[in-house]
Structures are given as structure tokens and as C-alpha cells.
DRENLO-697321 format. One record per residue (C-alpha): residue in three letters; residue number from 1; x, y, z. Coordinates in steps of 0.1 Angstrom, whole numbers, plus 5000, padded with zeros to 4 digits. Layout:
// DRENLO-697321
NODE	Ala	NUM	X	Y	Z
...
END
This chain:
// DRENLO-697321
NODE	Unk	1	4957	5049	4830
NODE	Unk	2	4984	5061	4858
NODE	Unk	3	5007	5071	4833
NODE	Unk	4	4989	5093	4818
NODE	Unk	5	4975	5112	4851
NODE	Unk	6	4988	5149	4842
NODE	Unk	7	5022	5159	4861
NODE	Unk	8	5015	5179	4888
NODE	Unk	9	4991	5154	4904
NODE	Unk	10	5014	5135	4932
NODE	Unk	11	5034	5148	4957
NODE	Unk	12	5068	5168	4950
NODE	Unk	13	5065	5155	4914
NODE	Unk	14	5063	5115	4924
NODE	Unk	15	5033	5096	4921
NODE	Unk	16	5020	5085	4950
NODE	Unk	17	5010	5042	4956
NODE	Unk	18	4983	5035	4981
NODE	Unk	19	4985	4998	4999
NODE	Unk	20	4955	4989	5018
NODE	Unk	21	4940	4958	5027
NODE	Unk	22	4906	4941	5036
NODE	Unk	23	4890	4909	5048
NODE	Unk	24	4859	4893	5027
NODE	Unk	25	4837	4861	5034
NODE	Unk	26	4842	4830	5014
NODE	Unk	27	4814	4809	5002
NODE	Unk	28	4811	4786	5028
NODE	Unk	29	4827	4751	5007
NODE	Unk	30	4850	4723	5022
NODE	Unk	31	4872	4735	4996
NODE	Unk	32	4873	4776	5009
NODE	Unk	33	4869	4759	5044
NODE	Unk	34	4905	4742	5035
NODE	Unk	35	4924	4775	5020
NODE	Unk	36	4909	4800	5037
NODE	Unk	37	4904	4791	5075
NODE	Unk	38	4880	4810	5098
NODE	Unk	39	4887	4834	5126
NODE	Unk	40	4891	4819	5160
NODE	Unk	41	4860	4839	5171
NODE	Unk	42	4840	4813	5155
NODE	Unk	43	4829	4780	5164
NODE	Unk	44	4839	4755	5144
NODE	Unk	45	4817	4748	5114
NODE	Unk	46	4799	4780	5124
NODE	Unk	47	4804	4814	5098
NODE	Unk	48	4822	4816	5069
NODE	Unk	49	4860	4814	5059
NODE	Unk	50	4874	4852	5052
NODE	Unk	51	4905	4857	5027
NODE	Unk	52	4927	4890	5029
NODE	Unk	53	4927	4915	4997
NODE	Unk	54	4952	4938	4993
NODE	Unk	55	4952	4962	4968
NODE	Unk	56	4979	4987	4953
NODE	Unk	57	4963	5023	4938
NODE	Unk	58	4974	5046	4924
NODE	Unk	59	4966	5082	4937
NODE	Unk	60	4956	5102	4909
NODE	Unk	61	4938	5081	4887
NODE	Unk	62	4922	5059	4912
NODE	Unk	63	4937	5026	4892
NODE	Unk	64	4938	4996	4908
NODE	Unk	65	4975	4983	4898
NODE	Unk	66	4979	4952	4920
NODE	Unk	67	4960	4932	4939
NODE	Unk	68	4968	4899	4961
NODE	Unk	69	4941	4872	4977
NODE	Unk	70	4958	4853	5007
NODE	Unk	71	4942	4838	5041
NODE	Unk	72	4932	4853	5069
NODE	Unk	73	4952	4834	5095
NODE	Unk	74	4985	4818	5097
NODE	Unk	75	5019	4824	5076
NODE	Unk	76	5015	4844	5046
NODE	Unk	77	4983	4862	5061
NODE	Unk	78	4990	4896	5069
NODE	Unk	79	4989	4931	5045
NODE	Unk	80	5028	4933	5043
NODE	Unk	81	5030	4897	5030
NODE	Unk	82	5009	4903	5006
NODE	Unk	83	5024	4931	4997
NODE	Unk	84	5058	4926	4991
NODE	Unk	85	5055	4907	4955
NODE	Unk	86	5036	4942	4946
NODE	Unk	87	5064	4961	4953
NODE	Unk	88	5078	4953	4920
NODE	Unk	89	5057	4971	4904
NODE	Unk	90	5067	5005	4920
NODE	Unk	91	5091	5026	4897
NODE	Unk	92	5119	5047	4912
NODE	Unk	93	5104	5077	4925
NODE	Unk	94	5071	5064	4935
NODE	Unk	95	5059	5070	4970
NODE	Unk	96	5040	5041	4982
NODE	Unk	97	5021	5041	5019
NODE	Unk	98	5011	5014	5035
NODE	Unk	99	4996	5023	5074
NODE	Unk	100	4996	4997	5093
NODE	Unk	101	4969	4993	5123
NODE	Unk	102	4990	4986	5152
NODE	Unk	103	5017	5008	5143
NODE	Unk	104	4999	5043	5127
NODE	Unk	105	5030	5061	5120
NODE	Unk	106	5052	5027	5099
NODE	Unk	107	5056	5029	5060
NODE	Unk	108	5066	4997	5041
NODE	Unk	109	5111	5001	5047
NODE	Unk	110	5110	4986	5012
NODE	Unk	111	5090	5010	4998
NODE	Unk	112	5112	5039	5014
NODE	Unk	113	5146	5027	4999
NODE	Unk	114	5128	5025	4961
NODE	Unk	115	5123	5059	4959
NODE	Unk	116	5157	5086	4951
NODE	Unk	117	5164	5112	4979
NODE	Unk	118	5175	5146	4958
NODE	Unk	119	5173	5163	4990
NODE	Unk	120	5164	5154	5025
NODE	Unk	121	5125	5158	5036
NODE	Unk	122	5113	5171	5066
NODE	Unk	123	5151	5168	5087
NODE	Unk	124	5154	5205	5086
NODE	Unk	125	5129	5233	5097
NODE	Unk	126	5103	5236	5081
NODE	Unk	127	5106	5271	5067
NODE	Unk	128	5139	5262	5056
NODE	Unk	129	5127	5230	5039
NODE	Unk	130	5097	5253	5022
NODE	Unk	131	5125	5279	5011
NODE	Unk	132	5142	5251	4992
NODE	Unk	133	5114	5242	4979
NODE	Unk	134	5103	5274	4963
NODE	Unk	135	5141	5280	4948
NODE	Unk	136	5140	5249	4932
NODE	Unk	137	5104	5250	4916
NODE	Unk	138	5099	5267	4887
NODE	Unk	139	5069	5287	4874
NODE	Unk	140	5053	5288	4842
END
């Protein structure tokens, strides 16, 4: 369904990966009690175990093309763990994003290094960077 999103939807001609994440209640079971523990908020007992879904999309088509379940708490239970088996399933030249709460401005570093650098974006002014831009694009 992504691949066959028509060409100029993406950014600079790449097709662009969102990564974002959510926490969802568990059936309260001795088993989900076990795998997925609850937040320290809550008493013991108390509430219901939450899990961590993380989701890769893709831009223009709105596909869903990865998604990973983990816990809430504890080793393993944060977006960028769950996360980095996904990044296999970027292709060179995808830009993926992945904002991160506590740090607005941080992209995935693996994500960055998948992606070719023909030219460097955004280190020189911007109406230099735009003028490169227009002599390299061509119009049909």
C-alpha cells in the first residue's frame, strides 16, 4: 500500500516513517498481571496492567508497517526499545521521526544514518539551501 503512494508525496522525494507510541490497559489476569506490570501510581492489586504499543506509519498512505507490544515498566519498556527491531524495515532514503517526550527536538541516530545525504540540509542559509533546491528540481 506504501509503495504504491504516488511520488511526490514525502519530503524531498523520500518517504517519510512515523514512530509513535501509546500505553493501553490489560485485562486484569494473573497472567497480564505477570508480563505486563502496573504503574507505581497504583496500589497493588488496584487497576489494571498497561503494555506499550508502538507503531511505525507510513506518511502518505497512512499504513501501519510495524508495530511492537512490550511492558510498561522496566528493561525493554520504553518507545526506542521498541523501536529499534522496526528499523529494519526502513529502506535507504526513508526518513523516519520518532519525538520523544522529554527531549522534543531528538530523532532516532539510527534512523538518521539509514538515510543518503546527496547534499547537506538545512547547514547553510536558507535561501541558499532553497536556491539549490530549485536548480536541482525539475519541472514537468
Amino acid at each position: 500500500m506504501s509503495t504504491q503512494a504516488p511520488p511526490h508525496v514525502g519530503w524531498g522525494g523520500r518517504r517519510v516513517r512515523l514512530v509513535d507510541g501509546t500505553t493501553l490497559p490489560m485485562p486484569d489476569t494473573p497472567a497480564n498481571q505477570a508480563a505486563y506490570p502496573q504503574p507505581r501510581s497504583q496500589q497493588p492489586g488496584l487497576g489494571f496492567p498497561l503494555c506499550r504499543l508502538v507503531a511505525l506509519t507510513c506518511l502518505s498512505s497512512g499504513a501501519v508497517l510495524d508495530a511492537g507490544v512490550g511492558r510498561y515498566l522496566g528493561k525493554g519498556g520504553d518507545e526506542q526499545s521498541l523501536l529499534r527491531p522496526m528499523l529494519e524495515r526502513l529502506d535507504a532514503g526513508d526518513i523516519a521521526t520518532n519525538r520523544t517526550p522529554t527531549r522534543p527536538g531528538r530523532i532516532e541516530p539510527r534512523a538518521i544514518k539509514r538515510r543518503p545525504k546527496p547534499r547537506k540540509l538545512l547547514t547553510v542559509p536558507r535561501n541558499v539551501a532553497r536556491a539549490q533546491i530549485r536548480k536541482e528540481r525539475t519541472w514537468t
